[in-house]
ZAVEXPA-171665 format. One record per residue: y, x, z of N, C-alpha, C in turn; residue in one letter. Coordinates in steps of 0.02 Angstrom, whole numbers, plus 50000, padded with zeros to 5 digits. Last residue first. Example, Ala and Ser with C-alpha at 12.3 -4.5 7.8 and 13.67 -1.06 7.14 Angstrom:
% residues 2
498885064250354499475068450357500025064550394S 497165066050390497755061550390498355066050390A 
//
This chain:
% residues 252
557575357856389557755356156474557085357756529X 558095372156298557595369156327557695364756411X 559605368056202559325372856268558685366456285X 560135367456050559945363456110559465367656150X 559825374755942560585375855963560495371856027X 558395387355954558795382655933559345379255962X 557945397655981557965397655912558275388555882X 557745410456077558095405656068558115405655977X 557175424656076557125421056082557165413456077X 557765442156030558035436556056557445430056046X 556955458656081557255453056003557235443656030X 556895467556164557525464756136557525462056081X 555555470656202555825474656153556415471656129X 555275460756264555315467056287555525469056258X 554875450456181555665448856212555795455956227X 553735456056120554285455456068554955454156112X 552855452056235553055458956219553665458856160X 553335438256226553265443156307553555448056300X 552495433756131553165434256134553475437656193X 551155436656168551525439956109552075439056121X 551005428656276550895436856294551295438756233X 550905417156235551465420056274551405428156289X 549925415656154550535415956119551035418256169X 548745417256248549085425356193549555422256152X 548995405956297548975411756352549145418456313X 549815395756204549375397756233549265405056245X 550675381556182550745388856210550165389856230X 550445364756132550555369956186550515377056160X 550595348356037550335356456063550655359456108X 550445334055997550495337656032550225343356043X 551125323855857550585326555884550845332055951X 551795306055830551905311955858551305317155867X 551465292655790551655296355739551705306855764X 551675283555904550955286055883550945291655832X 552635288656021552645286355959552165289755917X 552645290156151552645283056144552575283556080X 551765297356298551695299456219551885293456173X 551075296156436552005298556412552005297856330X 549705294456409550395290656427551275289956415X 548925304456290549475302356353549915295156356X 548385307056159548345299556199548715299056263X 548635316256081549165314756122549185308456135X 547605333256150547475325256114548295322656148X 548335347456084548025344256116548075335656113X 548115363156007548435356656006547865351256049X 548765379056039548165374456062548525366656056X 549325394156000549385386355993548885385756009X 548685407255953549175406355996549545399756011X 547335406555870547465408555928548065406756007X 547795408755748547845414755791547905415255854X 547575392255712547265397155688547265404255713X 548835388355789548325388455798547685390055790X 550025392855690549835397055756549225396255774X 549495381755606549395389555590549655392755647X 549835372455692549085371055664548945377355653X 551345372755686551005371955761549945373455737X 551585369855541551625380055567551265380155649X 551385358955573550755360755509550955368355515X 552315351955630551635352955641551145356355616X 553485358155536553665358755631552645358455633X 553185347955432553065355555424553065357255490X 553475336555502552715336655438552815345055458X 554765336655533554405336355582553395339155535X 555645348355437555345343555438554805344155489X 556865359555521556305358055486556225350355482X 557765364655605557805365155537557465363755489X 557655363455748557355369055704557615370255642X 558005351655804558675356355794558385363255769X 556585345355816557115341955784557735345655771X 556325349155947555965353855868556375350555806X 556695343056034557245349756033556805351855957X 555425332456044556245330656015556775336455995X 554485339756069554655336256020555195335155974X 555145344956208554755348356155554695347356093X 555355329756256555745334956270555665341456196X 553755325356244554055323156206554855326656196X 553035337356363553175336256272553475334556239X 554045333056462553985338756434553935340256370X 553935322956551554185322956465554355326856443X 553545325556674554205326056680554235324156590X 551855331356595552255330456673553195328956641X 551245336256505551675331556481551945327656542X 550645349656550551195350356489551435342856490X 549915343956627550215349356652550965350856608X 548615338156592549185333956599549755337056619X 547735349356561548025342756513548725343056534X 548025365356653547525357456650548145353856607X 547815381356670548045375956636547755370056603X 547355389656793547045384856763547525381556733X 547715407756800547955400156800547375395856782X 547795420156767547455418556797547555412656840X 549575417256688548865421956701548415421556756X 549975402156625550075408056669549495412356672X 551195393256560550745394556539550735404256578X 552265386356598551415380956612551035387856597X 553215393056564553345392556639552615389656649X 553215389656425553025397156459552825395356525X 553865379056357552995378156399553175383856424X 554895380356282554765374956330554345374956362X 554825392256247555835390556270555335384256309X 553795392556161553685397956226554345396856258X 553955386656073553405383656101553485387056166X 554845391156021555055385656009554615383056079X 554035402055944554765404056024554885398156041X 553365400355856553035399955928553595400255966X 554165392855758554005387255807553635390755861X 555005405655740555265401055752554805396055783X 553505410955650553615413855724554175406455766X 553705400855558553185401055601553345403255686X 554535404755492554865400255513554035399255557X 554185419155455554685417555512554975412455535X 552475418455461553125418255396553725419755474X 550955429055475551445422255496552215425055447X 550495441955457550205437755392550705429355416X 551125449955550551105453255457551065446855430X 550725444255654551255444755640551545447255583X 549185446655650549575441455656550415441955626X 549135460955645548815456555576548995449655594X 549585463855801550055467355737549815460755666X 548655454155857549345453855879549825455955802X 547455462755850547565456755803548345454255800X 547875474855911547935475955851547905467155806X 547925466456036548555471956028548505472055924X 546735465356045547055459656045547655463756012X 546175476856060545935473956004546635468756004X 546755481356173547115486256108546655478456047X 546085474256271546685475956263547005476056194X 544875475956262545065469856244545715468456228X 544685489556314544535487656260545055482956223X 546065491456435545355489356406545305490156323X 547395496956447546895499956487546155499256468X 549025494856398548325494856388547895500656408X 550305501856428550195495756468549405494156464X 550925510256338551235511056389550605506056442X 550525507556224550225513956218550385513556325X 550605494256186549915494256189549845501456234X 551915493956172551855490456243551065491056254X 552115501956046552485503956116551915500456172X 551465491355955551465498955992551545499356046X 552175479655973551505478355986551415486356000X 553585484555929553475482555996552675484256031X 553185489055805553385494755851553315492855916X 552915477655753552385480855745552515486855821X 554335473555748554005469755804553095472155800X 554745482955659555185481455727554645478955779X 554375476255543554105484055563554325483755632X 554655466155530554065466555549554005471855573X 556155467955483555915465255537555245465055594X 555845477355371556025480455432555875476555495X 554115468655299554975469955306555155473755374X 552865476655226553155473855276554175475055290X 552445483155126552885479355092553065476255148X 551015490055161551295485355080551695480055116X 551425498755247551365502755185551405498155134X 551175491655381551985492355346552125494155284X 549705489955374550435484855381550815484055341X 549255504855411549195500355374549395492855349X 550145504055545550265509255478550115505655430X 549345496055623550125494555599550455500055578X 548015500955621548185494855596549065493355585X 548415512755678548115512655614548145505555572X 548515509555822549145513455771549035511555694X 547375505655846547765501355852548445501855820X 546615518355835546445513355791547035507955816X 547285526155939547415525155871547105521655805X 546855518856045547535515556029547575519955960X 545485521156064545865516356046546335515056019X 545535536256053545145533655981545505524355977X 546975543456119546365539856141546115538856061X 548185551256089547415554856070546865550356070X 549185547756185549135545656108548505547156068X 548865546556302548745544156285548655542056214X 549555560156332548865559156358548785555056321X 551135556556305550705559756262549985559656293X 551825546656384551245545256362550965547756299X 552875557156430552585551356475551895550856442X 553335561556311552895564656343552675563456386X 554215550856240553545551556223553065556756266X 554935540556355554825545556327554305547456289X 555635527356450554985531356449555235535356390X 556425517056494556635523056518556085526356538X 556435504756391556095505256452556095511156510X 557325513456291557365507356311556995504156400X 556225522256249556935524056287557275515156332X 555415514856180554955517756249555465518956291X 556125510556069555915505156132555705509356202X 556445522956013556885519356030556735514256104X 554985524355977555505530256014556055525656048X 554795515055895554455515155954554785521056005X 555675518855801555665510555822555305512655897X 555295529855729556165529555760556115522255819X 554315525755685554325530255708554855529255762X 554805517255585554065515055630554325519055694X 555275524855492555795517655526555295517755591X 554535534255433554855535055494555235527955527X 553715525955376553445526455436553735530855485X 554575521555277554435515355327553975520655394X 554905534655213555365528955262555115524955276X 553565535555165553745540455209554475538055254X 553545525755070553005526255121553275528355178X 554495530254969554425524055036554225523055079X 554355540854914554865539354972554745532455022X 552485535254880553145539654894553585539354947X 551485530054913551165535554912551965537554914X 551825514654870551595516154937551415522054947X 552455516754754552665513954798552375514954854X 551135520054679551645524254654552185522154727X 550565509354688550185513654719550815518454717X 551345500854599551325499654678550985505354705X 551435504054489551875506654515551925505254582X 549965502454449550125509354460550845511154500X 550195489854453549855490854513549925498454531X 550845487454333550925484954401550715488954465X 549835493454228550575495354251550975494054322X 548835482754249548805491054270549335493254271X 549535471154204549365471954274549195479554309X 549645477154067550165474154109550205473354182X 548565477154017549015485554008549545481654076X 548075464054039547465469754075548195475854064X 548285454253968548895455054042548605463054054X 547595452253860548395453553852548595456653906X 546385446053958546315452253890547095455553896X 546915434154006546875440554037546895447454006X 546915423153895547645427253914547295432753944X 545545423753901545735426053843546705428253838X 545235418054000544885423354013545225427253957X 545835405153993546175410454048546325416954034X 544845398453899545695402153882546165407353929X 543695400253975543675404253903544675405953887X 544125391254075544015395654086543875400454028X 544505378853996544865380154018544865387354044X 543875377553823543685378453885544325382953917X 544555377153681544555372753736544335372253803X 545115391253612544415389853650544735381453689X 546025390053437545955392853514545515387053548X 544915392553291545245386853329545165390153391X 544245402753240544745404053252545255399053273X 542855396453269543095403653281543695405453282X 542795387053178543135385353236543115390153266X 542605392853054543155387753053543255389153120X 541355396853066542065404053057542615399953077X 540505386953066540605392653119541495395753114X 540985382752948541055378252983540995382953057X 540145391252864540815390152846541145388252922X 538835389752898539285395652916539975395752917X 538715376952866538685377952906538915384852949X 539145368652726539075374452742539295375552815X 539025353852717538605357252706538505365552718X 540365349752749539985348852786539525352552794X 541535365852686541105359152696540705357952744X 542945370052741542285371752765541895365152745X 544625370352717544135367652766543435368652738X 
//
């Protein structure tokens, strides 16, 4: 140990005592990780430039072929259209997608948002939505999607195009609480059931609404709805044959 008196001493000493600052020790694992994380990342770039790449964007490929047949279209139906600057910026976003690491599932329902943008979109507003649609459905989990179908088995029928959907519309007949109660055969905790209703709501596709109603007996409950682009999304995903129903009790 380092006398008092020697003050250099006393430097060197705690120079080699590890840093107590929480951010100095991080900074000092990182040093170590730096060959480790470059390795990483080389093999992800290595991953998205190879075989893989090139099977996910035929899966892609094969997916929207498939659906357009499905609808008893073709691709030379809507070759005119594949050229637009829109829709291939709308392509571009669900290329860019699938390359890190989207599961087949996603890829499936990227193909839908395709297909139904190349066959059906006319506006602007269209393809944008079309492409938030794809960065939605990349960045939601599947117990998410689960609560929008959840949302779209009980509200759809409220929720219409060039409609006024008013309040009290959704908690007519106990609708909500109906809604409530069938979220109970999800598989979830009611805490979580709300808090994936909050993150739809963030895209848009949820709207939670006040549940001072009348009908509404247990203060503990919150209320949301379907909203006009959550039903459009699931619309296009039913189109494309991917089932709906997500829980063992039928919407009354």
């Amino acid at each position: 140990m380092a006398r008092i008196d020697d003050p250099i001493g006393k430097i060197k000493e705690h120079a080699q005592e590890p840093p107590t600052n929480p951010g100095l020790a991080l900074a000092s694992q990182m040093v170590s990780w730096v060959p480790v994380i470059g390795d990483k990342i080389k093999r992800a770039l290595n991953y998205i430039r190879g075989n893989e790449k090139d099977s996910r964007l035929e899966f892609l490929t094969t997916a929207i072929v498939e659906q357009l047949e499905a609808q008893g279209k073709c691709v030379d139906d809507i070759a005119a259209r594949l050229d637009s600057d829109q829709f291939l910026s709308t392509l571009t976003v669900g290329i860019e997608r699938i390359l890190f690491a989207a599961s087949q599932r996603k890829i499936k329902r990227f193909a839908a948002i395709i297909t139904n943008t190349v066959l059906n979109e006319t506006t602007e507003q269209g393809y944008e939505d079309a492409a938030s649609f794809i960065r939605a459905l990349d960045e939601l989990s599947e117990d998410d999607i689960k609560v929008l179908k959840h949302l779209y088995n009980h509200q759809s029928h409220r929720v219409k195009e060039r409609h006024a959907m008013l309040f009290n519309e959704f908690f007519q007949n106990d609708e909500m609480r109906n809604m409530l109660a069938d979220a109970r055969n999800l598989g979830m905790q009611m805490d979580e059931f709300y808090s994936r209703c909050n993150r739809l709501s963030g895209y848009g596709l949820a709207l939670q609404l006040s549940a001072s109603h009348g009908s509404m007996g247990d203060p503990n409950d919150f209320a949301f709805r379907l909203t006009l682009l959550g039903k459009r999304l699931v619309d296009i995903l039913a189109s494309s044959g991917e089932p709906t129903q997500v829980t063992k009790q039928k919407p009354s």
